[in-house]
C-alpha positions as CSV (number, residue, x, y, z in Angstrom):
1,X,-56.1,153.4,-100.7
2,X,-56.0,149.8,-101.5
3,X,-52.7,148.6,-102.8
4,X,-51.7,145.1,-104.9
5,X,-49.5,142.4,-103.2
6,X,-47.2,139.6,-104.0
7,X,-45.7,136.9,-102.4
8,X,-43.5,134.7,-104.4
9,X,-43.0,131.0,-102.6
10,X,-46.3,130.8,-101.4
11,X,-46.5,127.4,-101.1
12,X,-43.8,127.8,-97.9
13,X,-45.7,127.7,-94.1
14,X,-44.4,131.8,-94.1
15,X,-45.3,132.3,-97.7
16,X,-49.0,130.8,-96.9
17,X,-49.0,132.6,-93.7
18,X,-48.5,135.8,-95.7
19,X,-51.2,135.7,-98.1
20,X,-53.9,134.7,-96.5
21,X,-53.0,137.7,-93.8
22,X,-52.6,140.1,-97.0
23,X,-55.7,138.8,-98.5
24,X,-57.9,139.4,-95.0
25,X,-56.9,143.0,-94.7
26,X,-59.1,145.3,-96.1
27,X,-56.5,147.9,-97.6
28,X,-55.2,144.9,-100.2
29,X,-57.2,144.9,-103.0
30,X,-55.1,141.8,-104.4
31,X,-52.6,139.5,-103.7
32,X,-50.9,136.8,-106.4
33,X,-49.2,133.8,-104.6
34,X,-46.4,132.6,-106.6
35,X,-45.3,128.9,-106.2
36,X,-43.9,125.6,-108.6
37,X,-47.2,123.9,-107.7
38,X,-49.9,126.9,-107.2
39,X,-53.4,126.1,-106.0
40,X,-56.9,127.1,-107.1
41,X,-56.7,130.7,-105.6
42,X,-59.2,132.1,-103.6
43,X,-61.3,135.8,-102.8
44,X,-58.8,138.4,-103.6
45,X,-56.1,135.5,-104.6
46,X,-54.7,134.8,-108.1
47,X,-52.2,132.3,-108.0
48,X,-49.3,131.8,-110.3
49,X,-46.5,129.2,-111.3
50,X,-43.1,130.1,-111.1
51,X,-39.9,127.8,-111.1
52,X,-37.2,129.5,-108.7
53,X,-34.5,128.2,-111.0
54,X,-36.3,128.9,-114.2
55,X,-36.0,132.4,-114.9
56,X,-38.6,132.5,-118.2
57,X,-41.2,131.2,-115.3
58,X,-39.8,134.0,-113.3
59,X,-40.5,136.7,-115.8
60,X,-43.8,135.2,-117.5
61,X,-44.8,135.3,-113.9
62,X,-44.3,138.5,-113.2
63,X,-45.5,139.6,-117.0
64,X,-49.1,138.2,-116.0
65,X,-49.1,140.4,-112.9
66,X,-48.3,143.9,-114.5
67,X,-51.5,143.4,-116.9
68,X,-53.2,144.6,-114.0
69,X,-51.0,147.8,-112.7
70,X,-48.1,148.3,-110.6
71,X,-47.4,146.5,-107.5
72,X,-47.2,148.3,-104.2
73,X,-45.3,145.6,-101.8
74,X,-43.5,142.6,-103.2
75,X,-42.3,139.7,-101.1
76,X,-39.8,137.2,-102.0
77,X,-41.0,134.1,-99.1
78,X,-38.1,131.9,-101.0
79,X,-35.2,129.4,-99.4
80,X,-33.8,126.2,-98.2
81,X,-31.5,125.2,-95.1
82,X,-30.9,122.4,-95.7
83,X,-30.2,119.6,-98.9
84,X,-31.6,116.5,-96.5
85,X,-29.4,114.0,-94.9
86,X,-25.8,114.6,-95.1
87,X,-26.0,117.7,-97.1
88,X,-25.7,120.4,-94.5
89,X,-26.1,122.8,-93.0
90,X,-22.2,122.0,-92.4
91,X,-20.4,122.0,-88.8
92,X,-17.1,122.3,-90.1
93,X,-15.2,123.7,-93.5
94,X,-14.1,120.0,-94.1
95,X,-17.8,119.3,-94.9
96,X,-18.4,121.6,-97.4
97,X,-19.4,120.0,-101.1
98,X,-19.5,122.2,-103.9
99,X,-22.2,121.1,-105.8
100,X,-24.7,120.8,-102.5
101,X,-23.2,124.5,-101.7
102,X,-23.7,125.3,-105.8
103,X,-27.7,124.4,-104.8
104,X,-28.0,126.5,-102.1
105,X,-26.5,129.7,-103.7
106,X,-29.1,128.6,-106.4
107,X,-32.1,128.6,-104.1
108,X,-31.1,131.3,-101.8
109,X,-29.4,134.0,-103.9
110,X,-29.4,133.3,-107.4
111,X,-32.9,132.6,-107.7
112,X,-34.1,135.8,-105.4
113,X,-31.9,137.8,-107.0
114,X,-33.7,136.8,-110.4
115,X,-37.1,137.6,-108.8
116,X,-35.4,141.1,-107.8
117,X,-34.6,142.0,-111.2
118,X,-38.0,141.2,-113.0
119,X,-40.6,142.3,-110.1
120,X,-38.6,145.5,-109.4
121,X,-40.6,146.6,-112.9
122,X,-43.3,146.4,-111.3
123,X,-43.2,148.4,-108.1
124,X,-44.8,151.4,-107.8
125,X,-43.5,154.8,-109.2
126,X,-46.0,157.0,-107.8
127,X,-46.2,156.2,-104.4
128,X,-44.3,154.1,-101.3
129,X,-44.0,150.6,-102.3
130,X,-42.3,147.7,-100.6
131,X,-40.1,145.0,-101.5
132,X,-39.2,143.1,-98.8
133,X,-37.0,139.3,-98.8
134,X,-36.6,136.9,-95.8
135,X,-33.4,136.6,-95.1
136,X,-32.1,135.3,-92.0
137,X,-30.1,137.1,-88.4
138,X,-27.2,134.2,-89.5
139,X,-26.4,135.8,-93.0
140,X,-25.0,139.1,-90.6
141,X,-21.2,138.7,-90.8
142,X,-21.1,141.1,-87.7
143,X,-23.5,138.9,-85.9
144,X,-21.6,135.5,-86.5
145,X,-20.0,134.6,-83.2
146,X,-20.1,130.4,-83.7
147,X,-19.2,129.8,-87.3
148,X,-20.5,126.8,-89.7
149,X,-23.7,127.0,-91.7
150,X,-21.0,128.1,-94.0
151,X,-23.4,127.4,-97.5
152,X,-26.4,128.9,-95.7
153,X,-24.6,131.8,-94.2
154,X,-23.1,132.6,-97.2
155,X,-25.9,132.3,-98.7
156,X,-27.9,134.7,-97.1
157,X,-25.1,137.0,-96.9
158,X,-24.6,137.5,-100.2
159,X,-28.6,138.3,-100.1
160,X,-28.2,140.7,-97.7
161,X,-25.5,142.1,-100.4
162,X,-27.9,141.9,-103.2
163,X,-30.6,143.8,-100.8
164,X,-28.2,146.9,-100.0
165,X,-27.9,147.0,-103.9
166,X,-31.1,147.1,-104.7
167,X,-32.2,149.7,-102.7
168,X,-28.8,151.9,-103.8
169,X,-30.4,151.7,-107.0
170,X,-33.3,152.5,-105.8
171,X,-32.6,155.6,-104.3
172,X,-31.6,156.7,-108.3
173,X,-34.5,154.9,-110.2
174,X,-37.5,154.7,-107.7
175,X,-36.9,157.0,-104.8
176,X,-40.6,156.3,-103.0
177,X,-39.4,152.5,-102.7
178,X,-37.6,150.5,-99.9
179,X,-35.8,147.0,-100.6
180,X,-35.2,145.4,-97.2
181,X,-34.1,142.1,-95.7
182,X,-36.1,140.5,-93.2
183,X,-35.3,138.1,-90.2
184,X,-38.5,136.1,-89.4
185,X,-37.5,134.1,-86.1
186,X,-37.4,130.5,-86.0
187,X,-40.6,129.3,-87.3
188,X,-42.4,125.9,-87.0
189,X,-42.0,124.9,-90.6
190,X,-40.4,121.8,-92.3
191,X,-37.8,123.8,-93.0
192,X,-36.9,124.0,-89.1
193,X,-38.1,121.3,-87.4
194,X,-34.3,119.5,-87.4
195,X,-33.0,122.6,-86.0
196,X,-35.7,123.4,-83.2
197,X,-34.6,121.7,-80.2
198,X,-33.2,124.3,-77.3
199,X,-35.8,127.5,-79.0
200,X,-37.5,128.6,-76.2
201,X,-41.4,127.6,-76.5
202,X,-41.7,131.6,-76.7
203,X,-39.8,132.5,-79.5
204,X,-40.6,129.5,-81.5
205,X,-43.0,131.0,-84.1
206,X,-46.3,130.0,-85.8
207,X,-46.1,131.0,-89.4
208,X,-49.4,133.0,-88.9
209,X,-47.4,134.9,-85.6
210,X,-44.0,135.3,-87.8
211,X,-46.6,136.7,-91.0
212,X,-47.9,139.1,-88.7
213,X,-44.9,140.5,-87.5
214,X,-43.4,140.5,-90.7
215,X,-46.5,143.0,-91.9
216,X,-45.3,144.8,-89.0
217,X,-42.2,145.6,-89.7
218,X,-43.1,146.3,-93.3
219,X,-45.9,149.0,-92.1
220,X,-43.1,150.9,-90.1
221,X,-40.8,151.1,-92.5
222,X,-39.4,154.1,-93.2
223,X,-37.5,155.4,-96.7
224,X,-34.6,155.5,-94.6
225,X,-34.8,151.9,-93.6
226,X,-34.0,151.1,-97.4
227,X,-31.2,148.9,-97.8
228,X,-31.2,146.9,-94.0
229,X,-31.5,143.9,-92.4
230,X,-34.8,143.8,-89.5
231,X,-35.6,141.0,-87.4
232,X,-38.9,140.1,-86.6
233,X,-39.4,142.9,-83.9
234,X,-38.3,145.5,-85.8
235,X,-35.0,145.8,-84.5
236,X,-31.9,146.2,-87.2
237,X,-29.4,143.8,-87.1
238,X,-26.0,144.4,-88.9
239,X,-24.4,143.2,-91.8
């Protein structure tokens, strides 16, 4: 059985890293790589524009996809750590500036959770199907034993939150599917490279390593695992 992907900020070094290991395997049949810029595509590849803080992109987006069928794992690759110089991520409350903390609430909660509610429509009735979002082991409130971060934290909290939702309503609207939140590691990506120094050289990530153990995880989930928060190995990590 050959099933239809999507990963929505493909542009991203995990987002990439995702659909060209999607688009190798054999069981995908398609994959649509969603980003603000989107390239010319490629075997097996459609890619599609979609503005993260647009939500008529969002849904147009998403529209284009379902002319073709349902979607059988859905991947939101989407989020931001930090604003650039002097906008976070913040060492101490007194740092905190609303409208850089308004940003990233935009980009790492208001925006997914707009992705949620359109590409749920498309997932799968019939059979297991997957929506999965990176999150990040720093969004756990349980896990938070040195504080600051506090807009990306929050952040990614309140994903977490938004996950655990989803998949409550899942359980009454689409019981074959899992939402989950995923933990990729610390990855050598833009995104990162301020915050890399003192990861050991082993657990600093390629995006193509962090991809594949993303797919992993995804493979072993189970209907039961609806609703959590997995790092990279598989392990859960609490709220």
């Amino acid at each position: 059985m050959t099933m239809r992907a999507c990963v929505f900020g493909a542009s991203g070094g995990i987002g990439a890293a995702l659909v060209a290991r999607l688009a190798a395997r054999d069981d995908v049949a398609e994959v649509f790589a969603l980003s603000r810029q989107p390239d010319a595509g490629g075997d097996k590849v459609t890619s599609l524009a979609f503005d993260l803080t647009d939500e008529a992109t969002i849904a147009a987006a998403v529209a284009q996809m379902g002319e073709g069928g349902a979607i059988d794992l859905a991947i939101i690759a989407t989020g931001i750590l930090s604003l650039g110089e002097g906008k976070g991520p913040e060492k101490s409350l007194s740092q905190i500036d609303g409208a850089a903390m308004a940003q990233v609430f935009a980009l790492n909660t208001i925006g997914p959770a707009l992705v949620m509610k359109h590409v749920v429509t498309l997932l799968c009735r019939e059979s297991r199907a997957v929506l999965a979002v990176l999150s990040a082991r720093v969004g756990s409130i349980g896990d938070n034993k040195l504080g600051g971060w506090h807009s990306y934290r929050a952040s990614k909290a309140a994903l977490n939150m938004l996950v655990r939702n989803c998949a409550i309503e899942f359980a009454r609207t689409r019981p074959k599917a899992i939402a989950v939140a995923l933990h990729p590691g610390t990855v050598d990506t833009a995104l990162s490279q301020p915050f890399q120094r003192g990861v050991p050289q082993d657990k600093l990530f390629t995006p193509d390593r962090s991809a594949g153990h993303l797919l992993e995880v995804i493979e072993g989930l189970a209907r039961e695992d609806s609703g959590g928060l997995f790092a990279w190995d598989g392990q859960r990590i609490e709220f």
